[in-house]
C-alpha positions, 0 to 999 in steps of 0.5 A: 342649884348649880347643874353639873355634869360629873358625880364622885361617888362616895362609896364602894361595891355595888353600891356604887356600881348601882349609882354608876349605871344610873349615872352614866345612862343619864350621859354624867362622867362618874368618878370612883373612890377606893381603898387599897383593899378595892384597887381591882374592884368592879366600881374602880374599873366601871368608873370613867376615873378612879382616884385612892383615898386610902388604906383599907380600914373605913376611917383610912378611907371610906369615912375620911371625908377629907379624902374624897373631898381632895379626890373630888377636887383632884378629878374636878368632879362638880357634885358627891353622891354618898350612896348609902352607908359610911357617910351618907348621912354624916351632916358635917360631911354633907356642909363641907361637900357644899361648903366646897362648892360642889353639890350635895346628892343628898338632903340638906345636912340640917335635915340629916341633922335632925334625923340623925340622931335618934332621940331628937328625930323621935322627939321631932316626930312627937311634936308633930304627933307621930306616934312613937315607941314609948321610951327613953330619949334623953341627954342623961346618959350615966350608967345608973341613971339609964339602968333606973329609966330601964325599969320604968320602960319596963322589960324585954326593951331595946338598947339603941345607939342614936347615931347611925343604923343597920342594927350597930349598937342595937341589943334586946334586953329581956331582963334587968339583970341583963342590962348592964352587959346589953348597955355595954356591948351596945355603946362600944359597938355604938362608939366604934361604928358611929363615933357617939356611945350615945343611946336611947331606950325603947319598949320592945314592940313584940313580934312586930313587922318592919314595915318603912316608907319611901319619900322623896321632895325636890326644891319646889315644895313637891313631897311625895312617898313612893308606897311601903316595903316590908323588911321584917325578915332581919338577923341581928337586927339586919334585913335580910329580905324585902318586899313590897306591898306588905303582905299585911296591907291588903284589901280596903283596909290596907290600903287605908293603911298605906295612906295613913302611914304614907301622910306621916312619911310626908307630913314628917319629911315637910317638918324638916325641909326634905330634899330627896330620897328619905324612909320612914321606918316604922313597926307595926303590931297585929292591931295596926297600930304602927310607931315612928322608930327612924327616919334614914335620910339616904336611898335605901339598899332595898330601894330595887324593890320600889323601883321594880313596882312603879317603874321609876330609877330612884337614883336618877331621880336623885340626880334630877332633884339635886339638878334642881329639877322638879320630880318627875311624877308629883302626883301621889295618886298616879304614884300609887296607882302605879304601885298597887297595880305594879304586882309584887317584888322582893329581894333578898340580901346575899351575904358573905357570912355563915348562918351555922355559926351565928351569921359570922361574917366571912372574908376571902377569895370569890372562886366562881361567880354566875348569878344568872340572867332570869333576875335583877342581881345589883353586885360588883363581884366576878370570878376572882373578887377578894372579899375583905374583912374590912366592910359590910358582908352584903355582896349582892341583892336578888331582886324578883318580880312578879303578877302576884307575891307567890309567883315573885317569890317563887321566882327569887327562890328559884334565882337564888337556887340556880345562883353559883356563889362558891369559894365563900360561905354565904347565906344563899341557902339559908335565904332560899330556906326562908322563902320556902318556909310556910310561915313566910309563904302565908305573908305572916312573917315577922322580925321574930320569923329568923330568931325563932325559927333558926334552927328550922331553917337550917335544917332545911339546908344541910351539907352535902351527903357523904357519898356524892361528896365522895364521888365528887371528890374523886372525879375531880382527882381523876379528871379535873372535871375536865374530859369525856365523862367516859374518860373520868376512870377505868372501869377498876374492879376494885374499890378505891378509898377515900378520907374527906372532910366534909365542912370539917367533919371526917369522913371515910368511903370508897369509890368503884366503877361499875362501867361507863360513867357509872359508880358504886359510892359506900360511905357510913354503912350504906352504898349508893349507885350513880351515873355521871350524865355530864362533866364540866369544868365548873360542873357536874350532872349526876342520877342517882335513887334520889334523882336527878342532881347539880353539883357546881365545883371550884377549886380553891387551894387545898379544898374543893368546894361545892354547890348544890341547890345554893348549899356550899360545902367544903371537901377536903381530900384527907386521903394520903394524909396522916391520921390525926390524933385529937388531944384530950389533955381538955387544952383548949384554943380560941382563935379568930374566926375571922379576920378582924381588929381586936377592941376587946379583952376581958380575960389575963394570964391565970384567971379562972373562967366558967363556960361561956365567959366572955375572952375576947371581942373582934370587930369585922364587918362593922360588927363585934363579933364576941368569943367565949370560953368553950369550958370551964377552966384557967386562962394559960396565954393571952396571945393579943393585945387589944387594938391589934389586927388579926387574921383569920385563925390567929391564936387568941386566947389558950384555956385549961380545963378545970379537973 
């Protein structure tokens, strides 16, 4: 094995900024590859060099292997470390980095080769006696044939692509009548992100945990697995939250377990020569019986939580292994005794999209940014950051750590409460939701807790009531939020009106001082008195009958937008604008709802459509994102191509209702 002494990552956002540290602490020149959407990204600035590779869409840049590679030649760096995702586990892209002469950060590409796709990894792992999902995996793929292996699976089954993870091209199907459309939207999501619409079919385990398995082997036979982690909080097939230990793997019994299941991971990583950092995921029902479902030959975006109870950098033991160095700890008795006395850790997925409306992925300006000082927060964002709609919506992982799992949990809630994130819509509140729900406070969550659970969880997190948004809204006109809370307003006898919108829905309210920062709110009815205790630029204290209350404030360009206990609202002063008058003439507007390429359009000029008919298909985020017709009616405009780029808001498809 060659020693280096540079590493060109391969990767972007805090993924690199994560490899970075590691890199740079262990004394490595680190070399950054960007797009023309990161030109001013956090890893670009951090890196010791910075060379672009392309323009912003993945298969101009992130996934042109060609590129990074003249990038790796240009800046004379000696080894590629992919990071995870894109194309951290391209096999074809891990020969050419060692057929260049650099070194590989990563498991030789054979071994991603027999992993990388699904259908072999699973035949690999039942000729090794991994118990695994009953299904389908074979090279037949012709639509009736598939449909005919489907019924003798049996229904609800999963579709999933065979290249590729993070859920892409992954569809539950609950009956046979389903399946056709699942196979479809399955395969294009498949081709788009993977290259392959190849799949595989498997019995849906119901109500399982997602329970996976680190392992890590070096170059002088030592294969080791470093405990396991539950990530059965997921949407859309996703992870959401981590943590380790399971909550299922306790006493005597779970630690049985852990051993069973990490023999497999090792036993599994030595059947194809492993080198590195690899998982094992499995599925486990509430008999204990687990299956094999995949092998991730790369670090995982949850690693932090591993790292958090051994103690151990997993990226520097990356980097040591490819130096040809032997692990750092090979005894798996030391590494689990440090990992079953190491307490609890958990992290949680802070994502830019919007669990409302089916955790669409969100693009745009980052106004405000403190994630706070009490947690492990892994990111590469700052006031400012423009996040685009080109790459996965993960934008930071909080990671909590504590004596036991109430006290890691409480902690990571508590860190994600405090956490100012404005300007986009994330999931931060909804995160908080899920931590504080009894169902997942008893450890008895599995990857039914979001899907079943949704409508609950969003309830715990509404937007802000009318009348502080009012008083907000008005001390931000009247101040800027930038003075003596005493200098926020005269002490008027007469009330001022307000029309807002809040997060879209109208609102009307008027605002009158009763003194020194004190305020009468009436919205709706009903009135409500406030005192404004302090005001900042970036933030507001207030008291009212419910308490003591935190507002965090950033102005964006035509709307205020506020944070309360992690909740983003947006505010908009409608007050001096003309009363709108909504059409009832039953026209109907599909626009993008986000920014986007166009790979689908199911409708033309003059079709009849029924309510909930599928129009047209956007892929953002490495996601296909489906629009459907709100109402029955007929097609009058068709205003894209397929193929073509939108932006948010662009105008897709006009509909008339039927009379």
């Amino acid at each position: 094995m060659s020693h280096f002494t540079s590493v060109l990552i391969a990767n972007r956002g805090e993924i690199a900024v994560r490899i970075l540290r590691s890199a740079q602490r262990l004394g490595y020149r680190v070399i950054a590859v960007y797009s023309d959407a990161d030109a001013t990204a956090m890893h670009v600035q951090l890196a010791d060099q910075a060379v672009r590779i392309g323009a912003p869409a993945p298969r101009d840049s992130y996934l042109n292997g060609a590129a990074i590679l003249a990038a790796a030649k240009t800046s004379g760096a000696q080894s590629v470390h992919p990071g995870y995702g894109f194309l951290a586990e391209n096999a074809d892209f891990a020969q050419a980095v060692v057929d260049a002469g650099l070194v590989w950060i990563g498991p030789p590409a054979a071994a991603i080769r027999a992993m990388g796709d699904k259908a072999q990894a699973k035949q690999l792992m039942q000729v090794a006696q991994v118990p695994c999902i009953p299904g389908y995996d074979g090279e037949l793929q012709d639509d009736a044939w598939l449909r005919a292996q489907a019924d003798q699976v049996g229904f609800p089954l999963m579709i999933k692509a065979t290249a590729g993870g993070g859920g892409r091209g992954m569809r539950l199907v609950d009956s046979a009548a389903d399946f056709d459309a699942a196979l479809a939207s399955a395969r294009s999501e498949a081709l788009s992100a993977f290259g392959s619409s190849t799949v595989l079919l498997e019995r849906a385990i119901v109500r399982p945990r997602h329970v996976e398995i680190q392992v890590f082997a070096d170059n002088h036979g030592h294969v080791v697995h470093l405990g396991e982690r539950d990530c059965s909080v997921q949407r859309r097939h996703q992870k959401v939250i981590e943590e380790a230990p399971c909550p299922a793997f306790s006493g005597a019994q779970g630690q049985r377990l852990r051993r069973r299941m990490g023999e497999m991971a090792v036993a599994a990583a030595r059947a194809i020569n492993y080198r590195g950092a690899g998982t094992i995921e499995c599925l486990l029902d509430d008999q204990g019986q687990f299956y094999f479902m995949e092998m991730n030959t790369r670090l995982q975006v949850e690693h932090p939580v591993t790292e958090a109870l051994t103690g151990f950098d997993l990226v520097e033991w990356q980097l040591r292994v490819a130096q040809g160095e032997v692990l750092p700890e090979t005894s798996q008795d030391a590494i689990l005794e440090r990992f079953e006395s190491g307490g609890h850790a958990i992290e949680a997925r802070l994502c830019a999209e919007d669990p409302d409306h089916s955790f669409l992925p969100q693009s745009g300006l980052l106004l405000d940014w403190l994630p706070g000082s009490s947690l492990r927060v892994d990111h590469a964002l700052e006031p400012g950051t423009q996040v685009p709609p080109y790459y996965d919506s993960m934008l930071a992982k909080f990671v909590a750590h504590g004596a036991d799992r109430a006290a890691a949990v409480a902690r990571l809630a508590q860190g994600l409460r405090a956490a100012t994130v404005l300007g986009v819509r994330t999931n931060q509140a909804f995160l908080v939701a899920c931590l504080e729900h009894p169902e997942f406070g008893a450890g008895a969550a599995t990857t039914a807790f979001i899907p079943t659970l949704r409508p609950e969880l969003l309830a715990a997190t509404p937007p802000m009531r009318p009348h502080l948004a009012a008083l907000v809204l008005y001390a931000a006109r009247a101040a800027g939020c930038g003075h003596d809370p005493q200098k926020v307003a005269l002490p008027l006898s007469w009330p001022v009106p307000l029309r807002f919108g809040l997060d879209g829905a109208s609102h009307a309210a008027h605002v009158q001082a009763l003194g020194a920062n004190r305020y009468q709110v009436g919205s709706g009815g009903s009135v409500e008195v406030f005192d404004i205790l302090s005001c900042a630029p970036h933030a507001m204290e207030l008291r009212s009958a419910t308490g003591r209350e935190s507002v965090a404030l950033a102005l964006g360009h035509d709307t205020l937008f506020a944070s309360q206990g992690g909740r983003q609202t947006c505010i908009e002063d409608r007050t001096l604008a003309s009363a709108s008058v909504v059409g009832t003439n039953g026209a109907g507007l599909v626009r993008a709802p986000m920014a986007g390429r166009i790979v689908a359009v199911h409708v033309i000029v003059g079709q009849s459509v029924a309510k909930g008919a599928p129009l047209v298909v956007l892929e953002a985020m490495k996601m296909e994102h489906p629009s459907f017709a709100p109402f029955g009616g007929t097609v009058t405009t068709v205003a894209i191509l397929q193929g073509a780029q939108v932006s948010a808001g662009t105008l897709l498809v006009e509909l008339l209702a039927t009379p």
